[in-house]
One Martini backbone bead per residue (centre of mass of N, CA, C, O) as a GRO file, in nm:
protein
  299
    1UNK     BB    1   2.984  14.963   0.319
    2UNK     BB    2   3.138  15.228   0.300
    3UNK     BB    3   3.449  15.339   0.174
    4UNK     BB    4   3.489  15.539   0.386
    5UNK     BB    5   3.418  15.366   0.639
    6UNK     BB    6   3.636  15.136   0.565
    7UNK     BB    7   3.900  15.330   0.594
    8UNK     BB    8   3.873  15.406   0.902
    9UNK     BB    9   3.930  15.184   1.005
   10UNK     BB   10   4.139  15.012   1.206
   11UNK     BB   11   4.401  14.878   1.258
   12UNK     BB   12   4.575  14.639   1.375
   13UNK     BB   13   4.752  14.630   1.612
   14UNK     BB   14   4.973  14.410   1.536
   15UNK     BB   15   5.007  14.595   1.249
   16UNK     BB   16   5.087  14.828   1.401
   17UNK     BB   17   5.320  14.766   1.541
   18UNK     BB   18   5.500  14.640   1.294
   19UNK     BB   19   5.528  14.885   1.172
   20UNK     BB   20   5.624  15.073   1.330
   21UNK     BB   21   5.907  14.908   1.398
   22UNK     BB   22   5.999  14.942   1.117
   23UNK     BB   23   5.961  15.260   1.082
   24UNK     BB   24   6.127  15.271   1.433
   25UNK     BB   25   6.388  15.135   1.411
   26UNK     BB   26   6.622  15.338   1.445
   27UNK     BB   27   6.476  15.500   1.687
   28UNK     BB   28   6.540  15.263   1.876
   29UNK     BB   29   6.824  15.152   1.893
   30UNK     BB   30   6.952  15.422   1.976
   31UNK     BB   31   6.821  15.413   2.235
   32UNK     BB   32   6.895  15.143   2.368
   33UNK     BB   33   7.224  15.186   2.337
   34UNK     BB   34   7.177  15.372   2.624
   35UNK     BB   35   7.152  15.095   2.753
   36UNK     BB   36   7.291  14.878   2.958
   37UNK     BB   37   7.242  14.633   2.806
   38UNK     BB   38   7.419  14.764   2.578
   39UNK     BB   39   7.609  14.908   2.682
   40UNK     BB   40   7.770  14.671   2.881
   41UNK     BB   41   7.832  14.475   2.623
   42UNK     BB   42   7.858  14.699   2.387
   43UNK     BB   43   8.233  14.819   2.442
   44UNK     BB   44   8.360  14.950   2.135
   45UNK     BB   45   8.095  15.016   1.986
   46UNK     BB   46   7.774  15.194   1.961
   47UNK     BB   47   7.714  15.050   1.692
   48UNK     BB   48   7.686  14.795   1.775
   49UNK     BB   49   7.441  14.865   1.977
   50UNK     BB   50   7.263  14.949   1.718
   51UNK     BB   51   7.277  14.698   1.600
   52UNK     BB   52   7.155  14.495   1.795
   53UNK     BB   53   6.896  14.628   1.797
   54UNK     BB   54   6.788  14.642   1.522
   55UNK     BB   55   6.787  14.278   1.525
   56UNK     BB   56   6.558  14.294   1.767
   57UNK     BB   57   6.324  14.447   1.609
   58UNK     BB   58   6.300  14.282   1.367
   59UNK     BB   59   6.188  14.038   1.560
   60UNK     BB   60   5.940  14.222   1.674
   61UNK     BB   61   5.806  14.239   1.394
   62UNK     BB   62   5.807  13.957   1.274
   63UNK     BB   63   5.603  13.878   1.540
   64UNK     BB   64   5.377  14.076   1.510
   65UNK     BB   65   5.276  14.020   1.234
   66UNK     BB   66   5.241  13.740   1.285
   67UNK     BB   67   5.012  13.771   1.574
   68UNK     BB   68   5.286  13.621   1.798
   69UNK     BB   69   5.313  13.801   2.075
   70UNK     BB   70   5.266  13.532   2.288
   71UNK     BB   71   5.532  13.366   2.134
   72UNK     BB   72   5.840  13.258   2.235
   73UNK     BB   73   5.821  13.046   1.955
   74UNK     BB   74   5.858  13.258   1.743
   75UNK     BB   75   6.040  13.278   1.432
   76UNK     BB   76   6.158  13.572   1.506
   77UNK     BB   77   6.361  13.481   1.710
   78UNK     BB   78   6.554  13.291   1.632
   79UNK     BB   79   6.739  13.532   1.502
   80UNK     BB   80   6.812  13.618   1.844
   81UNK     BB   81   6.913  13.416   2.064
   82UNK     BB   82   7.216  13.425   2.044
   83UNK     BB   83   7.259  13.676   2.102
   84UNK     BB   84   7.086  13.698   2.386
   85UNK     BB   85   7.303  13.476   2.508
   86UNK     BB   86   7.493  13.657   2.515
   87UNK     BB   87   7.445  13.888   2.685
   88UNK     BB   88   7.379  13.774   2.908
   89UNK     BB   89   7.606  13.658   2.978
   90UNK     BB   90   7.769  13.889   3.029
   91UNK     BB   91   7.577  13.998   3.292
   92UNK     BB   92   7.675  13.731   3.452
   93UNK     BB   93   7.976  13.794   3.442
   94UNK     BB   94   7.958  14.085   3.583
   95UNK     BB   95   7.701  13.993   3.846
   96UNK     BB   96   7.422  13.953   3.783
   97UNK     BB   97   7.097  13.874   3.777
   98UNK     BB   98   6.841  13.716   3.661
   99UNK     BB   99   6.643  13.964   3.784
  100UNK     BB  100   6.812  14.201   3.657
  101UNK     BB  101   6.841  14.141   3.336
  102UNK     BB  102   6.501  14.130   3.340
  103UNK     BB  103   6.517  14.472   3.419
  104UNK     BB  104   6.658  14.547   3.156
  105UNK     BB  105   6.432  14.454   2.967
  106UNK     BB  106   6.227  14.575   3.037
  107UNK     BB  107   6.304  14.902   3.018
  108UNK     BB  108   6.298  14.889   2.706
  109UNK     BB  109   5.977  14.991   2.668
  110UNK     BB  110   5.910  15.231   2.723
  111UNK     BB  111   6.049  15.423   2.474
  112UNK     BB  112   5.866  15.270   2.273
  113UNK     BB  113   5.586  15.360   2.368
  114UNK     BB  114   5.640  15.665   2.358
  115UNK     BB  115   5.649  15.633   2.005
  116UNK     BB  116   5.415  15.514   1.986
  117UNK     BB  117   5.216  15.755   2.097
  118UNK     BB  118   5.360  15.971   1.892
  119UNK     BB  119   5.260  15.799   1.653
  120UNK     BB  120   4.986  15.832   1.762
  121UNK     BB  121   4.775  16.128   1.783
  122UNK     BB  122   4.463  16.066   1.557
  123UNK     BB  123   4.399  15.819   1.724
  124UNK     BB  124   4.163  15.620   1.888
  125UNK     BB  125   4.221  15.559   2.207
  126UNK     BB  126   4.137  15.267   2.196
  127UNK     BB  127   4.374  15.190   1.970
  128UNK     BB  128   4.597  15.268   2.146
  129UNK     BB  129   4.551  15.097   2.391
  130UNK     BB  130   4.600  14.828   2.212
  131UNK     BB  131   4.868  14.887   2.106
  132UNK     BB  132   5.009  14.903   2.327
  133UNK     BB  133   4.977  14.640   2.488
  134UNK     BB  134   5.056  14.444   2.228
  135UNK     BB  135   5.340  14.565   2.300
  136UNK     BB  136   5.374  14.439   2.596
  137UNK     BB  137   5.349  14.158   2.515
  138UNK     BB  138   5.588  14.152   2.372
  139UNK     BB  139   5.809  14.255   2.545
  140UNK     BB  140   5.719  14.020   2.757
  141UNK     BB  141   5.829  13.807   2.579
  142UNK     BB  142   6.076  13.876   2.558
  143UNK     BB  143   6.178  13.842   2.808
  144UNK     BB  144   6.126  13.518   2.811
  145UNK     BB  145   6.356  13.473   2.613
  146UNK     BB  146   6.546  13.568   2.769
  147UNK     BB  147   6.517  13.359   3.030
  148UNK     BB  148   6.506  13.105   2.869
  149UNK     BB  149   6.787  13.146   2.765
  150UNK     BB  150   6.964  13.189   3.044
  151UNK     BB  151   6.861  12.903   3.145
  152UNK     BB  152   7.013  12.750   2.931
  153UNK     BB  153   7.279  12.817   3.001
  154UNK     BB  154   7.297  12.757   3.277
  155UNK     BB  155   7.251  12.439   3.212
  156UNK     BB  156   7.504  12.400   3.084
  157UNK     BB  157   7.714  12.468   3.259
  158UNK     BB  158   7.618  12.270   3.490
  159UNK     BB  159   7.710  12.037   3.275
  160UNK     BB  160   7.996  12.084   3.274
  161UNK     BB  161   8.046  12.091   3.578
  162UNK     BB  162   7.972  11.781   3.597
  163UNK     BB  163   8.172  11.672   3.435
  164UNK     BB  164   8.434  11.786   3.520
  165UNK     BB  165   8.369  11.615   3.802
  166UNK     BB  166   8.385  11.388   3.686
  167UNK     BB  167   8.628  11.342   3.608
  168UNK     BB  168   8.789  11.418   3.877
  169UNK     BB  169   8.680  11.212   4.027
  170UNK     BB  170   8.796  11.009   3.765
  171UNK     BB  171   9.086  10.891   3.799
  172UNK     BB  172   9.413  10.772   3.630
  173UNK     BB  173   9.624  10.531   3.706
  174UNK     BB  174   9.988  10.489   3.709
  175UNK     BB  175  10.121  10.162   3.860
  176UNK     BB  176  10.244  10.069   3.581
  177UNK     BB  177  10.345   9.933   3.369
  178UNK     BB  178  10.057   9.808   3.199
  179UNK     BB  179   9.911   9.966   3.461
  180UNK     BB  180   9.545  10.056   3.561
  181UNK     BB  181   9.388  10.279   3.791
  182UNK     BB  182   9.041  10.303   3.926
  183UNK     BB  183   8.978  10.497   4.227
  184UNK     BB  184   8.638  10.511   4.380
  185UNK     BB  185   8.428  10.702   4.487
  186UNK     BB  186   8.140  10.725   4.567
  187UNK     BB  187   7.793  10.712   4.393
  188UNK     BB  188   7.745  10.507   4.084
  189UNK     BB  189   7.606  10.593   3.800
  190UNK     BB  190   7.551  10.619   3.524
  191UNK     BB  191   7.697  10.874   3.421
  192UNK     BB  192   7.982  10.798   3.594
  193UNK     BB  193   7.973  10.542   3.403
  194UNK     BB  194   8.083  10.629   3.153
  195UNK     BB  195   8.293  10.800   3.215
  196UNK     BB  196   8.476  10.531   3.353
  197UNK     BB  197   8.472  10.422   3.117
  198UNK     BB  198   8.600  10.607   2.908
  199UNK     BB  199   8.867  10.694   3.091
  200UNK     BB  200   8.964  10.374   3.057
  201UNK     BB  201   8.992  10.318   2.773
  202UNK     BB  202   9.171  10.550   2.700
  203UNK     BB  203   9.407  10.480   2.895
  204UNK     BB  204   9.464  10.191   2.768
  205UNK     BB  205   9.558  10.343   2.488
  206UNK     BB  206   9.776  10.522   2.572
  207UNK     BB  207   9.919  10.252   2.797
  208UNK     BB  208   9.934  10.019   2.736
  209UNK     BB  209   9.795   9.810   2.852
  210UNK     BB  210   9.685   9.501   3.082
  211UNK     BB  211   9.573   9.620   3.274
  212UNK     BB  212   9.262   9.711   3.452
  213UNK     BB  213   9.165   9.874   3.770
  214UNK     BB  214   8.891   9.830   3.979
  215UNK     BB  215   8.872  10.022   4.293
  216UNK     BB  216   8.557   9.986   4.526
  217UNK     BB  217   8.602  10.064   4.820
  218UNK     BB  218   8.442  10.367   4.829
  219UNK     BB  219   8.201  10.207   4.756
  220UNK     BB  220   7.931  10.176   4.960
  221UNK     BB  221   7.725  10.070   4.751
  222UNK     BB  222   7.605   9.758   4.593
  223UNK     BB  223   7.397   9.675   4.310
  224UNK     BB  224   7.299   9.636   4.043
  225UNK     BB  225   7.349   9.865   3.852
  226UNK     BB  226   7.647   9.864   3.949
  227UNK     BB  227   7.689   9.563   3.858
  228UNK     BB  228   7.648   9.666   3.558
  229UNK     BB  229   7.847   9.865   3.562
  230UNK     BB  230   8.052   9.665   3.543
  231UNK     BB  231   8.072   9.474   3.348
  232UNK     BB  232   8.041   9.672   3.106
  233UNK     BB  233   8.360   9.768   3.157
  234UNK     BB  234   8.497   9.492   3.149
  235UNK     BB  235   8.384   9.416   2.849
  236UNK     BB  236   8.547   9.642   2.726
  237UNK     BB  237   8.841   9.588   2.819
  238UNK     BB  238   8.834   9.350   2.644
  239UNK     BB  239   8.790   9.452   2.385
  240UNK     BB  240   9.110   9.617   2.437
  241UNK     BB  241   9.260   9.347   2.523
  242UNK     BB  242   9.261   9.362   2.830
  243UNK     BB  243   9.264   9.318   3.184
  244UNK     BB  244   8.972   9.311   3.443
  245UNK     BB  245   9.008   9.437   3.822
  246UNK     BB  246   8.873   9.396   4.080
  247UNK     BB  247   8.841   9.614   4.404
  248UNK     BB  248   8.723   9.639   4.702
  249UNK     BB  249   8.547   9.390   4.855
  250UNK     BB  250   8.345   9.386   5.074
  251UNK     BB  251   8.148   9.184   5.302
  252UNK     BB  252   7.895   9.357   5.241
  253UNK     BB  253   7.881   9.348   4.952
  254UNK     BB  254   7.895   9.043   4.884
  255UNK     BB  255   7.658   8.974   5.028
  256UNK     BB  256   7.486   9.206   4.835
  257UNK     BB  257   7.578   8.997   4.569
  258UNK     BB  258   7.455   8.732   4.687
  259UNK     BB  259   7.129   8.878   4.780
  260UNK     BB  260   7.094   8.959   4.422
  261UNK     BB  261   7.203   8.723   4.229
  262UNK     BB  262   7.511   8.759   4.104
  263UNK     BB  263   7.724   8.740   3.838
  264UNK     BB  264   8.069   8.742   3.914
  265UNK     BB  265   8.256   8.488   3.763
  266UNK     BB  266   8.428   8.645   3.503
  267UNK     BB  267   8.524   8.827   3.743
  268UNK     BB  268   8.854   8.935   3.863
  269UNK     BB  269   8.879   8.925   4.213
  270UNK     BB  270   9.003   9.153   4.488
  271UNK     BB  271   9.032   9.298   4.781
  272UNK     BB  272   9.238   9.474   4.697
  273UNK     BB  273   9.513   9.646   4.534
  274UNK     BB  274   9.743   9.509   4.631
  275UNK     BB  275   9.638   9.239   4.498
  276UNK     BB  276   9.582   9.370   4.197
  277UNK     BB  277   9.836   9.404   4.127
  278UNK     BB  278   9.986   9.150   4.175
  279UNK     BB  279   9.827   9.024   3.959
  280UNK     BB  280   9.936   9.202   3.712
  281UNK     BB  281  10.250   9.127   3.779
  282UNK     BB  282  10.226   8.802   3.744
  283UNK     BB  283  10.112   8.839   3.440
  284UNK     BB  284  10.393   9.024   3.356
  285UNK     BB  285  10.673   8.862   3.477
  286UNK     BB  286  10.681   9.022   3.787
  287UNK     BB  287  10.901   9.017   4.042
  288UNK     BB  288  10.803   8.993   4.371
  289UNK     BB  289  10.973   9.104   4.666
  290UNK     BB  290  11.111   9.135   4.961
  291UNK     BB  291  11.244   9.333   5.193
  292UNK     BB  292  11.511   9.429   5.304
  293UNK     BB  293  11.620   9.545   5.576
  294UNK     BB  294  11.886   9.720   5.428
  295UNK     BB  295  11.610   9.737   5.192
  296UNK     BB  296  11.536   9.701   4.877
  297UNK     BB  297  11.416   9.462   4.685
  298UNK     BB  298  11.435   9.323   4.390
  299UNK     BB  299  11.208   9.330   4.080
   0.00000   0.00000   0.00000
């Protein structure tokens, strides 16, 4: 092929458009800051919003450029998730929804796509449409970006606000010195069995306990699963110096308990949480005494 015909060739879509936006950074990033997504953002000053700019135009060249226009996980993007996650949240924190931040980052195509046809004037037909094309599916990919990091934010919340419930629903009462005690409501699963051994283990240790009582009165049902995390809860507390006493065994329990084959005959259990105390406070040396009519007896 003669120098002059080789030369003629366009550039690959790709490398055209990675240039496009290295050339048209600064007029790229100008437009976008006056655009929602950035514009309600970073609202101290425009110059932030066209710095934050700069930075998405830079990742979507170094995307470009490397030909993985479709490739959401493309190393180019690495470099302002972190930006991305931080945008999105703020715009649902505003009220936004998912859909919503979603058509904002669409409406950024626009501006892009008209600079890039207005930069390849006498380019030919079948070249520009190449390059819009390939410039709307990175910017499809970045939706897909903001999108993919927006719900990972989602469930980071959703797992922070399930464990905050862990907590809340798991208290640990001081029921006197040295007794302290977790009574369970509603069904025992790993996840809340673990809150409970860690919520109670450092109650041992903050209230110097010796005693620390589960009382499983709330708890619908008892298989092995619930059975196997009393055991291993029982036993961080022996080793943590306490004895741990079970309470709230109604008799539906006990039977499936026995008909599941459990020994837990290590595990010293009350029936009820007021006769786990007096084991605890008869452990502890302290004489429990009936009121007398005209008043409390003395403990």
């Amino acid at each position: 092929m003669p120098e002059h015909e080789a030369a003629a060739q366009p550039t690959a879509p790709t490398d055209e458009v990675g240039a496009f936006l290295s050339r048209r950074r600064e007029q790229i990033a100008q437009r976008w800051a006056d655009d929602p997504l950035f514009r309600s953002v970073f609202t101290v000053s425009r110059d932030e919003a066209v710095e934050a700019g700069r930075s998405v135009v830079d990742a979507l060249a170094q995307v470009a450029a490397s030909g993985r226009v479709e490739d959401s996980d493309s190393a180019g993007f690495t470099v302002v998730r972190e930006q991305l996650a931080r945008m999105t949240a703020a715009r649902s924190r505003s009220g936004l929804s998912t859909a919503q931040v979603s058509s904002e980052v669409d409406a950024l195509r626009a501006p892009v796509v008209n600079l890039l046809v207005a930069d390849l004037p006498d380019a030919p037909p079948d070249h520009v449409r190449e390059c819009t094309t390939t410039l709307a599916v990175l910017m499809g990919t970045l939706r897909l970006v903001v999108m993919e990091t927006a719900l990972s934010e989602v469930q980071a919340l959703i797992d922070r606000q399930q464990m905050q419930l862990l907590e809340v629903a798991t208290p640990v009462i001081k029921l006197w010195d040295g007794v302290v005690a977790v009574p369970l409501i509603g069904t025992l699963d790993s996840a809340r069995s673990q809150v409970v051994m860690e919520t109670l283990l450092q109650a041992v240790v903050d209230q110097q306990a010796q005693y620390a009582i589960l009382d499983i009165t709330g708890v619908p049902t008892v298989d092995s699963l619930v059975a196997q995390h009393l055991m291993k809860t029982v036993a961080a507390v022996r080793l943590m110096g306490a004895e741990c006493v079970v309470s709230g065994i109604r008799p539906a329990i006990a039977q499936t308990i026995v008909h599941l084959g459990l020994d837990l005959g290590t595990v010293v259990t009350r029936a009820g949480l007021a006769d786990a105390l007096a084991y605890a406070l008869q452990g502890l040396g302290t004489d429990i005494v009936q009121a007398t009519p005209g008043g409390a007896g003395p403990r």
